[in-house]
Chimera marker file (.cmm) of the C-alpha trace (Angstrom):
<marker_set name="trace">
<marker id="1" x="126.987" y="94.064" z="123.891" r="1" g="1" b="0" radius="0.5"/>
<marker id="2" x="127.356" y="92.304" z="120.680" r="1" g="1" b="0" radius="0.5"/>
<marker id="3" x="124.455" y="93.017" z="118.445" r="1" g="1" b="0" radius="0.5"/>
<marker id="4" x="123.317" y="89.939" z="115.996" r="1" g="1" b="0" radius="0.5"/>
<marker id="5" x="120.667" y="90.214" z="112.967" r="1" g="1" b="0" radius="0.5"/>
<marker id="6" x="118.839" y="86.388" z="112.525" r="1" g="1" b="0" radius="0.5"/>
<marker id="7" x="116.877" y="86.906" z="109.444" r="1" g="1" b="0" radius="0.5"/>
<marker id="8" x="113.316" y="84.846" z="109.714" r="1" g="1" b="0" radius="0.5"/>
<marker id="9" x="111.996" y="83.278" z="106.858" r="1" g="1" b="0" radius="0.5"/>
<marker id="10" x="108.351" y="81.217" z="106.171" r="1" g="1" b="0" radius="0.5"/>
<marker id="11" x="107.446" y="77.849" z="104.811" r="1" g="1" b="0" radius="0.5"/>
<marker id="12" x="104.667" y="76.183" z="103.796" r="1" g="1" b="0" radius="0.5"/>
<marker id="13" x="106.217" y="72.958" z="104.218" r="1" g="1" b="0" radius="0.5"/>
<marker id="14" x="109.041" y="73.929" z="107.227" r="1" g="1" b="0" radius="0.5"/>
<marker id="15" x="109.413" y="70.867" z="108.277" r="1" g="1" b="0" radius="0.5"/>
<marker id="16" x="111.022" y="69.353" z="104.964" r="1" g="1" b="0" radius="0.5"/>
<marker id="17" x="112.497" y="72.591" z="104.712" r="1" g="1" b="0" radius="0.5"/>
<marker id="18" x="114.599" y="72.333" z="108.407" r="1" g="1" b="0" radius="0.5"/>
<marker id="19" x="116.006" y="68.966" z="106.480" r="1" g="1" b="0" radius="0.5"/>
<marker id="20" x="116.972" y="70.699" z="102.825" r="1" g="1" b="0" radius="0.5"/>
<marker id="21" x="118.477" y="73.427" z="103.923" r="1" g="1" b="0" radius="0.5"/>
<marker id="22" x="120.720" y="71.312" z="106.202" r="1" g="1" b="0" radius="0.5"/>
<marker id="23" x="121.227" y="68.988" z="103.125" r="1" g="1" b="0" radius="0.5"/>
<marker id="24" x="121.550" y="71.352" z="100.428" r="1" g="1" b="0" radius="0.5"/>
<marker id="25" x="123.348" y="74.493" z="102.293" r="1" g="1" b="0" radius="0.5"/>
<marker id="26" x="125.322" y="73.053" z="105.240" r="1" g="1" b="0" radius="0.5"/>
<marker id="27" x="122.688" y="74.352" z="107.991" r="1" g="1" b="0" radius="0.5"/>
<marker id="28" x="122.653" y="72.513" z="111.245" r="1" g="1" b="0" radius="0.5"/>
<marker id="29" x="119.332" y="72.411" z="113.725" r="1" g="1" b="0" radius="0.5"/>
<marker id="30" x="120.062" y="73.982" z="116.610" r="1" g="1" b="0" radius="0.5"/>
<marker id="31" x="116.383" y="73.897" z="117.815" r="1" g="1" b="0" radius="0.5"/>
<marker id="32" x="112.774" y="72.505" z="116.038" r="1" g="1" b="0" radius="0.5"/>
<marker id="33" x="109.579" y="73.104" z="117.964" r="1" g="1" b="0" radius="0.5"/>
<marker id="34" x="107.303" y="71.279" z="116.074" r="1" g="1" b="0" radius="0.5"/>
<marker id="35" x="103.927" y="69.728" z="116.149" r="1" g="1" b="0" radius="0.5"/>
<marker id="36" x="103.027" y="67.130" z="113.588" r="1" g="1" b="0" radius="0.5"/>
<marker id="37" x="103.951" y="68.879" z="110.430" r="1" g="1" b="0" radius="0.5"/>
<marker id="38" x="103.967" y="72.482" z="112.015" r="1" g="1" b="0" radius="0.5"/>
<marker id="39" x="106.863" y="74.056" z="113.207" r="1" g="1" b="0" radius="0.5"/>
<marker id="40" x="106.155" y="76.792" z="115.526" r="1" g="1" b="0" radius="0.5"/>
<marker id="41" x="110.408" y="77.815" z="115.971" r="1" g="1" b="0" radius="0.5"/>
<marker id="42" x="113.326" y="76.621" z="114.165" r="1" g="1" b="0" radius="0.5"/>
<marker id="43" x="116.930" y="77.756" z="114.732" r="1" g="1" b="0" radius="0.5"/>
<marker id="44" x="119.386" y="76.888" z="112.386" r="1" g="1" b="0" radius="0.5"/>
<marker id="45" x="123.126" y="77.633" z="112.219" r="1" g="1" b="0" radius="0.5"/>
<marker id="46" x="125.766" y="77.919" z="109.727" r="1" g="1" b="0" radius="0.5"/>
<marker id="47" x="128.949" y="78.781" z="111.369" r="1" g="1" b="0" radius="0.5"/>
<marker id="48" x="128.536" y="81.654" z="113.526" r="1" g="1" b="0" radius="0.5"/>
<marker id="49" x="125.156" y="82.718" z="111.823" r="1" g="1" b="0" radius="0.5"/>
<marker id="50" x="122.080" y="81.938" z="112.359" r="1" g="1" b="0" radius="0.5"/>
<marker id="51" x="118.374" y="81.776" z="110.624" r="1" g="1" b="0" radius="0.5"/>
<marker id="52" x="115.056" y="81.004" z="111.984" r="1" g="1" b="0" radius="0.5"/>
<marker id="53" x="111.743" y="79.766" z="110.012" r="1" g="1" b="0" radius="0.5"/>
<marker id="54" x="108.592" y="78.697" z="110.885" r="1" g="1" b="0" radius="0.5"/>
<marker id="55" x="105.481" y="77.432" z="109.130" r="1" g="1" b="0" radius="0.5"/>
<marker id="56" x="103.605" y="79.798" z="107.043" r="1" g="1" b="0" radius="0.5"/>
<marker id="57" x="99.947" y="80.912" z="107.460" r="1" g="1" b="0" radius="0.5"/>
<marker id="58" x="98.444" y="80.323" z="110.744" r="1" g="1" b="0" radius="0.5"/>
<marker id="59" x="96.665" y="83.661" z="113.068" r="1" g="1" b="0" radius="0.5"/>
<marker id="60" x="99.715" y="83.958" z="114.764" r="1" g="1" b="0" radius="0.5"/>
<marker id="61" x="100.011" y="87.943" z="115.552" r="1" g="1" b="0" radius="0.5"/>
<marker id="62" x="103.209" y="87.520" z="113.691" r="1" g="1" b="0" radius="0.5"/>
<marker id="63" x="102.377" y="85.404" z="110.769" r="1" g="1" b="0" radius="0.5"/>
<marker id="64" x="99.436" y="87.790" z="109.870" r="1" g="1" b="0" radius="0.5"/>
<marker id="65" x="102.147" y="90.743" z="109.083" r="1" g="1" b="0" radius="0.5"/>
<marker id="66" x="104.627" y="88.026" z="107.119" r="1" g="1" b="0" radius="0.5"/>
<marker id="67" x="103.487" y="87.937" z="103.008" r="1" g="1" b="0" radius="0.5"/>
<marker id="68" x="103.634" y="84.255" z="101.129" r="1" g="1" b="0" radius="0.5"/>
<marker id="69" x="106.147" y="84.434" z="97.921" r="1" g="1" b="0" radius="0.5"/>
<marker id="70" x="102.467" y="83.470" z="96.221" r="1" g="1" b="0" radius="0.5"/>
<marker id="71" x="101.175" y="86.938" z="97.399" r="1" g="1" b="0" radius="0.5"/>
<marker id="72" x="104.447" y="88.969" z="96.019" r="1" g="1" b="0" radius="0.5"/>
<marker id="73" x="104.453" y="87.002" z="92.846" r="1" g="1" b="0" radius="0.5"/>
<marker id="74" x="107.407" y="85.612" z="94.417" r="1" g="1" b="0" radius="0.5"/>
<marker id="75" x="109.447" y="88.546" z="94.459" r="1" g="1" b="0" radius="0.5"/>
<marker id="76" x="110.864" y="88.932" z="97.907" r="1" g="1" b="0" radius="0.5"/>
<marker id="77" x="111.580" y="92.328" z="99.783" r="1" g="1" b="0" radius="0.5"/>
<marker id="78" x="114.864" y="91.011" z="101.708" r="1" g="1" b="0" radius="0.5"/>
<marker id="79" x="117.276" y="87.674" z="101.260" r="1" g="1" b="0" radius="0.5"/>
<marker id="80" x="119.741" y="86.050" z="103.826" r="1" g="1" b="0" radius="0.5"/>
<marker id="81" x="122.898" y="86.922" z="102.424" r="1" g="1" b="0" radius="0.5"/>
<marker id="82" x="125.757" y="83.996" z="103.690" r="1" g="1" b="0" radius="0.5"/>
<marker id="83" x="129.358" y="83.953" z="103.580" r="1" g="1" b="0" radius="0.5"/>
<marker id="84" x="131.112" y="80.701" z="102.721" r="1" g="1" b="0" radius="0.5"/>
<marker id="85" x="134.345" y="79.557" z="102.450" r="1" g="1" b="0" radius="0.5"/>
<marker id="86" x="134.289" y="77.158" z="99.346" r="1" g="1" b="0" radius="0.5"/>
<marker id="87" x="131.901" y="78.881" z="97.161" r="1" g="1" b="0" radius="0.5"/>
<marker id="88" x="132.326" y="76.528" z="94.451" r="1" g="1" b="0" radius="0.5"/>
<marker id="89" x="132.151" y="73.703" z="96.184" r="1" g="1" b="0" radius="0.5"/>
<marker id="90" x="129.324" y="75.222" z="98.002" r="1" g="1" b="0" radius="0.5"/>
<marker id="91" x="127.300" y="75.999" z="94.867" r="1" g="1" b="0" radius="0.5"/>
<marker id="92" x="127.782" y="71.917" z="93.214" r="1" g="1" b="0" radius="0.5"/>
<marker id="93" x="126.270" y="71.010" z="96.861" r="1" g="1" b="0" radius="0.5"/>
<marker id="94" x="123.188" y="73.228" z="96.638" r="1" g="1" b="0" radius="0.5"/>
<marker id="95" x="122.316" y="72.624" z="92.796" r="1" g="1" b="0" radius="0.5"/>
<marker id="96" x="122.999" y="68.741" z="93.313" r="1" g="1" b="0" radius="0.5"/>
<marker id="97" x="119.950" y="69.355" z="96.131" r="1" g="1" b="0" radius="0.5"/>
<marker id="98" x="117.888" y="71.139" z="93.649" r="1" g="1" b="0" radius="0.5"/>
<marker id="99" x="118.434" y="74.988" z="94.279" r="1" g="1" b="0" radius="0.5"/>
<marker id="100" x="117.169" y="76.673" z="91.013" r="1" g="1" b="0" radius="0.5"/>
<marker id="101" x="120.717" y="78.668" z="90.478" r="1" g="1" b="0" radius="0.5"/>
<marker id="102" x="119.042" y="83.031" z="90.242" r="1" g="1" b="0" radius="0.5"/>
<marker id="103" x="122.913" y="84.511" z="89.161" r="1" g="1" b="0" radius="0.5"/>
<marker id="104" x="125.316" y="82.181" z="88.048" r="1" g="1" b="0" radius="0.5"/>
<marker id="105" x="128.166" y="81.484" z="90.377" r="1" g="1" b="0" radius="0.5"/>
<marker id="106" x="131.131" y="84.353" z="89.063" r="1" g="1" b="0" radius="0.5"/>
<marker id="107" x="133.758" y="86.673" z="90.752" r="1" g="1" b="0" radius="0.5"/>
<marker id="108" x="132.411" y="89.923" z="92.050" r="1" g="1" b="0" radius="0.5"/>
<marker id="109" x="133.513" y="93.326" z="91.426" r="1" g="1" b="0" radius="0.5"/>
<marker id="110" x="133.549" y="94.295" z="94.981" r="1" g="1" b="0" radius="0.5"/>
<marker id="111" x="135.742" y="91.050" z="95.585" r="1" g="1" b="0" radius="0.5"/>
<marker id="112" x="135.045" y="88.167" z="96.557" r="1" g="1" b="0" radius="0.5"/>
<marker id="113" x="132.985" y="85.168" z="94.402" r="1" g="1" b="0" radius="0.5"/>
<marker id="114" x="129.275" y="84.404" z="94.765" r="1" g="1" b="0" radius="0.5"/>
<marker id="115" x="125.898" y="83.445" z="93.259" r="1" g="1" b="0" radius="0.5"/>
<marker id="116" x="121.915" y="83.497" z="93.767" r="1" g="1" b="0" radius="0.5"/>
<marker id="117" x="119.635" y="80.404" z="94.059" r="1" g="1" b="0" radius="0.5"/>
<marker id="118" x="116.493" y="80.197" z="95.312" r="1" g="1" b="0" radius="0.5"/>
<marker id="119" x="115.185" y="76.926" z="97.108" r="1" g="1" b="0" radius="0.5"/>
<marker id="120" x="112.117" y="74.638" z="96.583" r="1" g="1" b="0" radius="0.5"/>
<marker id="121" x="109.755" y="77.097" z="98.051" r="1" g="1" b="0" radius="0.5"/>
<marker id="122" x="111.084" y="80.040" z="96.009" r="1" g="1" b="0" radius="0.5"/>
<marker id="123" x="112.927" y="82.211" z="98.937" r="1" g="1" b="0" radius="0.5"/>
<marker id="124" x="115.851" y="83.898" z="97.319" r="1" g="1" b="0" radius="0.5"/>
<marker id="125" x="119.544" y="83.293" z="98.443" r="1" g="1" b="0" radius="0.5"/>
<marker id="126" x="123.199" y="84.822" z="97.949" r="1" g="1" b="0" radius="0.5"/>
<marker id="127" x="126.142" y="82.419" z="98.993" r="1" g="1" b="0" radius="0.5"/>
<marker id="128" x="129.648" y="84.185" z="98.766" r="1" g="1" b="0" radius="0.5"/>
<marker id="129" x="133.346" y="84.809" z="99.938" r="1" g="1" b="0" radius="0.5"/>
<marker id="130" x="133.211" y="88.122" z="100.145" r="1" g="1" b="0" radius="0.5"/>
<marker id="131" x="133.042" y="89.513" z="104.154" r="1" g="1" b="0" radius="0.5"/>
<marker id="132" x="132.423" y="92.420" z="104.602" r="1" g="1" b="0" radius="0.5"/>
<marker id="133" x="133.790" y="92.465" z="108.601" r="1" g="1" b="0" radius="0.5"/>
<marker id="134" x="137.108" y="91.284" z="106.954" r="1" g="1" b="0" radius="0.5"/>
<marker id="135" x="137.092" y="93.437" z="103.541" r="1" g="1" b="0" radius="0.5"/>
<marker id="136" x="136.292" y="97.158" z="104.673" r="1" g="1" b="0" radius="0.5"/>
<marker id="137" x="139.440" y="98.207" z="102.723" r="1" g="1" b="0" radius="0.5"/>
<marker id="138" x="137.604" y="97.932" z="99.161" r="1" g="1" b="0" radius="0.5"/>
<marker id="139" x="134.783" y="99.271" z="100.501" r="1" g="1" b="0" radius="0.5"/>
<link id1="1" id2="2" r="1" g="1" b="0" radius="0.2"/>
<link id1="2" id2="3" r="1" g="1" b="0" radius="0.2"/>
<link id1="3" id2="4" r="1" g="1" b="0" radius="0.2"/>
<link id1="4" id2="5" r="1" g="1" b="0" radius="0.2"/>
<link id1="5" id2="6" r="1" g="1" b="0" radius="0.2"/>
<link id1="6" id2="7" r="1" g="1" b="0" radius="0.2"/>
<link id1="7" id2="8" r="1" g="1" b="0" radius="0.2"/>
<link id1="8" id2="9" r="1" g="1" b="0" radius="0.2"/>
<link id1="9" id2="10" r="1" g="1" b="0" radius="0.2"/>
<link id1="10" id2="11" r="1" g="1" b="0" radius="0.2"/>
<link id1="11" id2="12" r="1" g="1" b="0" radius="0.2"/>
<link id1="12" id2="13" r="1" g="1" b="0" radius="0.2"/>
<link id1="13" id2="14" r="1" g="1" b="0" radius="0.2"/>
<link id1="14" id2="15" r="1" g="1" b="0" radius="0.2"/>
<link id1="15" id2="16" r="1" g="1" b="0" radius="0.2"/>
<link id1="16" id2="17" r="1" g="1" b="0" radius="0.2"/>
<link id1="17" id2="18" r="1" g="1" b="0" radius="0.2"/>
<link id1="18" id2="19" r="1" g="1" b="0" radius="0.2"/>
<link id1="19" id2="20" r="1" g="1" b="0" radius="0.2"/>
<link id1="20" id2="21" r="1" g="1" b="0" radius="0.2"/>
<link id1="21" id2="22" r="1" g="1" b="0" radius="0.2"/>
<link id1="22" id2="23" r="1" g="1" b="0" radius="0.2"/>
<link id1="23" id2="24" r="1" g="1" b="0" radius="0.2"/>
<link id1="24" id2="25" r="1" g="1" b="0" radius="0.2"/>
<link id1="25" id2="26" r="1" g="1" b="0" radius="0.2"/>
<link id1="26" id2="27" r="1" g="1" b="0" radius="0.2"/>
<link id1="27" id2="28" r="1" g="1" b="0" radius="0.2"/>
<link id1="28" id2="29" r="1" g="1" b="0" radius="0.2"/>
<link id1="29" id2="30" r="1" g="1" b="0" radius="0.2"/>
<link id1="30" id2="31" r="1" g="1" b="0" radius="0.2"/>
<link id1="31" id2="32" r="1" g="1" b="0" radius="0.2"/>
<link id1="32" id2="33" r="1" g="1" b="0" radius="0.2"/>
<link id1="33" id2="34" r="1" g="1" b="0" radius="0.2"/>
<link id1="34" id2="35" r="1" g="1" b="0" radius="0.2"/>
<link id1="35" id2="36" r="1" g="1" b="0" radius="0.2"/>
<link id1="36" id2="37" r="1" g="1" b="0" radius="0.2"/>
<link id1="37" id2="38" r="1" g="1" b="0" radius="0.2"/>
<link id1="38" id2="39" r="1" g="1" b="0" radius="0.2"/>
<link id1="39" id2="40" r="1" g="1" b="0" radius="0.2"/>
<link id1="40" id2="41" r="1" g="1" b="0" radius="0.2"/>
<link id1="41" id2="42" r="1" g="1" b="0" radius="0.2"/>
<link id1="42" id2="43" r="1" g="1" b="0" radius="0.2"/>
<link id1="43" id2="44" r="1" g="1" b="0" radius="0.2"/>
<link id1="44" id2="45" r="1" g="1" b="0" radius="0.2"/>
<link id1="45" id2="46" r="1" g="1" b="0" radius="0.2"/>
<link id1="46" id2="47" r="1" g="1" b="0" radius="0.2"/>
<link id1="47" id2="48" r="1" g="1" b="0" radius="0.2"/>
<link id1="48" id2="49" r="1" g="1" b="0" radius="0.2"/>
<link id1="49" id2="50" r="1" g="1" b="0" radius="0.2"/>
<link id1="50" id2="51" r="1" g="1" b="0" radius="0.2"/>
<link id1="51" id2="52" r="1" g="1" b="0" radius="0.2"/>
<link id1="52" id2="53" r="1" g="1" b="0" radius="0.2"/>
<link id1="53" id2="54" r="1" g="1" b="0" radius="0.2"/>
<link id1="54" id2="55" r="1" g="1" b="0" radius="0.2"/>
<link id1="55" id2="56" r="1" g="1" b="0" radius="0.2"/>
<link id1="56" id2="57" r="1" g="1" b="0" radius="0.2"/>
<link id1="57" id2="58" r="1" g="1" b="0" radius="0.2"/>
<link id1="58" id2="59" r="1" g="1" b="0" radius="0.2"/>
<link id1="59" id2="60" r="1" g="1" b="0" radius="0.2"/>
<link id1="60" id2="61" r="1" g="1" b="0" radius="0.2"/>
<link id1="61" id2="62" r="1" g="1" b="0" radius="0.2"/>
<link id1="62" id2="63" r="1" g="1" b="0" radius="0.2"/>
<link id1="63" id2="64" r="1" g="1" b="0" radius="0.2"/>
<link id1="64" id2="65" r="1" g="1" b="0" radius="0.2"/>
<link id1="65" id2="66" r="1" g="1" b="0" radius="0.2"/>
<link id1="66" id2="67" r="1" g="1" b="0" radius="0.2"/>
<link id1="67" id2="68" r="1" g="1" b="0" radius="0.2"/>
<link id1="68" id2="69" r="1" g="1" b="0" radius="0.2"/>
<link id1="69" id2="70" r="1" g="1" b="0" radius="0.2"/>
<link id1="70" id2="71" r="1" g="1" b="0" radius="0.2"/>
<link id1="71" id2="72" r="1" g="1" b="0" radius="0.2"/>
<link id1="72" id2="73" r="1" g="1" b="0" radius="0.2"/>
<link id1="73" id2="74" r="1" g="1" b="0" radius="0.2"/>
<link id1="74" id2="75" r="1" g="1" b="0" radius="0.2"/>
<link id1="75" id2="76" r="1" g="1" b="0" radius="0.2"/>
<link id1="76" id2="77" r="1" g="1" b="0" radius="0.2"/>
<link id1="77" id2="78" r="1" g="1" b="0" radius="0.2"/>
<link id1="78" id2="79" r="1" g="1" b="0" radius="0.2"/>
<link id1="79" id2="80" r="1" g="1" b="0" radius="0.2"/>
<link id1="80" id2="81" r="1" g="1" b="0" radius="0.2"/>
<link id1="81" id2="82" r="1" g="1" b="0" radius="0.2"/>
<link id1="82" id2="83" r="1" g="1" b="0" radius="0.2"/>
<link id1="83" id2="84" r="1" g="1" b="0" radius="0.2"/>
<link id1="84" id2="85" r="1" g="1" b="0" radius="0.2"/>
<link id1="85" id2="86" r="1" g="1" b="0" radius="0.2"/>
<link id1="86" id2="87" r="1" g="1" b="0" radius="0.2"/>
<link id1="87" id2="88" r="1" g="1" b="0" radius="0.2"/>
<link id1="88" id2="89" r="1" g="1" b="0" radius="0.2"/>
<link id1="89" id2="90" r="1" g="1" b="0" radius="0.2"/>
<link id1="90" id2="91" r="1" g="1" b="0" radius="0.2"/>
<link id1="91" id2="92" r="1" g="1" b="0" radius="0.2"/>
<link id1="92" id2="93" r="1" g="1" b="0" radius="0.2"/>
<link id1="93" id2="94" r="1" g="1" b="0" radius="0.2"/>
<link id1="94" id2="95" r="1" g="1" b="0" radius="0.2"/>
<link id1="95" id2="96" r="1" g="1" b="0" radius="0.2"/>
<link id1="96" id2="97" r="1" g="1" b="0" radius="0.2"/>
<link id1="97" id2="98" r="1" g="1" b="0" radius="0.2"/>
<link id1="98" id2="99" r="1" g="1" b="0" radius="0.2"/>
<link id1="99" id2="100" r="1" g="1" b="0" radius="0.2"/>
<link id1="100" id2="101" r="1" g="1" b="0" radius="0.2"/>
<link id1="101" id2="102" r="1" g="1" b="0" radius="0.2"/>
<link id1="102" id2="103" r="1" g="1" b="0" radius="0.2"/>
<link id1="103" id2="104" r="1" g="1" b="0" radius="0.2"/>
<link id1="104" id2="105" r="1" g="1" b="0" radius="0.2"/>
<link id1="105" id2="106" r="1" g="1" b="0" radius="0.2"/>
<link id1="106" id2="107" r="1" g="1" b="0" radius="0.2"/>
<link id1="107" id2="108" r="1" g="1" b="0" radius="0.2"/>
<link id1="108" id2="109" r="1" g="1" b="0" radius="0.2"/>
<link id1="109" id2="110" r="1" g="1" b="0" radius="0.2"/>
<link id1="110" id2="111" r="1" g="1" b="0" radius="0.2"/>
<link id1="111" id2="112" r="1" g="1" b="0" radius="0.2"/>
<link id1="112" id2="113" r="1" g="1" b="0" radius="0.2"/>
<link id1="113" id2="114" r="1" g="1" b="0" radius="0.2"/>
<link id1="114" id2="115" r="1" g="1" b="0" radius="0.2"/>
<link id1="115" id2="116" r="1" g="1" b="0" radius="0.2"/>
<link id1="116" id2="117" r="1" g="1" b="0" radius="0.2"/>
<link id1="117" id2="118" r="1" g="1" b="0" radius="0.2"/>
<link id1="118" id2="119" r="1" g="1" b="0" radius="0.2"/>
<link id1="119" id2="120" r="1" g="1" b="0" radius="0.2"/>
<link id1="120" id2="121" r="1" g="1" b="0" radius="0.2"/>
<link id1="121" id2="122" r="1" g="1" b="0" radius="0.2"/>
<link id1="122" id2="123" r="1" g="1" b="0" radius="0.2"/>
<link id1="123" id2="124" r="1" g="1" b="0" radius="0.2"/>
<link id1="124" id2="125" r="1" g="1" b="0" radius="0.2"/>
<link id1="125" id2="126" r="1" g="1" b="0" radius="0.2"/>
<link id1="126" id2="127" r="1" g="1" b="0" radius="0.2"/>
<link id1="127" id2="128" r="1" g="1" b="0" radius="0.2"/>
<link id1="128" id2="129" r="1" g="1" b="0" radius="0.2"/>
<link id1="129" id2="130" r="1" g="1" b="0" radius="0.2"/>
<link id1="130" id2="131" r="1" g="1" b="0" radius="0.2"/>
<link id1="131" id2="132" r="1" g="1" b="0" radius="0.2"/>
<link id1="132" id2="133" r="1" g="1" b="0" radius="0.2"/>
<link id1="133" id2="134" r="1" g="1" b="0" radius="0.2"/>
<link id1="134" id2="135" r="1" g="1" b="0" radius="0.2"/>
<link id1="135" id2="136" r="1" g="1" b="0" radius="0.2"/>
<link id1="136" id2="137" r="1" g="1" b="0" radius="0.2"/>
<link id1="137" id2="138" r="1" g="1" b="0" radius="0.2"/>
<link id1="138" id2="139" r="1" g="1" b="0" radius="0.2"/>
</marker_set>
């Protein structure tokens, strides 16, 4: 059995969230369970990967265990990490959308090319070539 890690991530405005990361990333909705401006469940692909989100706050048994950036001083304790193809072209997509750029886009030590950006609600991202499934020789 395959085993598959979706990291989860919290919004205070999902819904317009579900649509930027689609325009500014290259996501695609795969599923939004929504009502009015809450979403309950949203899946969201990129290539074989996968993210969910959600609205934040709420007495949810779950949402009372997830912290708001506002309550870490928006300093975040995990970050999706995403492998792209084009990460150049990637990165002039995401800061024509408005991603505040965290690391400048630049070629990695450990191979590969990357940067950091963090979107309009302040959750922290890494975009890169590097793959580690295909690159275990420089590890």
């Amino acid at each position: 059995m395959a085993s598959t890690i979706i990291p989860c991530l919290r919004y205070r405005d999902a819904l317009h969230m579900v649509d930027w990361l689609c325009e500014a990333f290259g996501f695609e909705k795969q599923a939004v369970y929504a009502d009015g401006d809450t979403v309950h469940h949203a899946q969201l692909t990129y290539g074989d990967g996968m993210i969910m989100l959600g609205s934040s706050g709420g007495d949810s048994e779950w949402g009372k265990l997830i912290a708001d950036l506002e309550d870490t001083g928006r300093r975040e304790t995990q970050s999706p990490c995403v492998i792209v193809a084009d990460v150049d072209a990637h990165y002039a997509r995401a800061k024509a959308a408005g991603a505040q750029i965290a690391i400048e886009i630049a070629d990695q030590g450990y191979g590969g090319r990357g940067y950091a950006c963090r979107d309009p609600e302040g959750h922290l991202w890494w975009f890169g070539s590097y793959d580690p499934w295909q690159d275990t020789a420089q590890a």
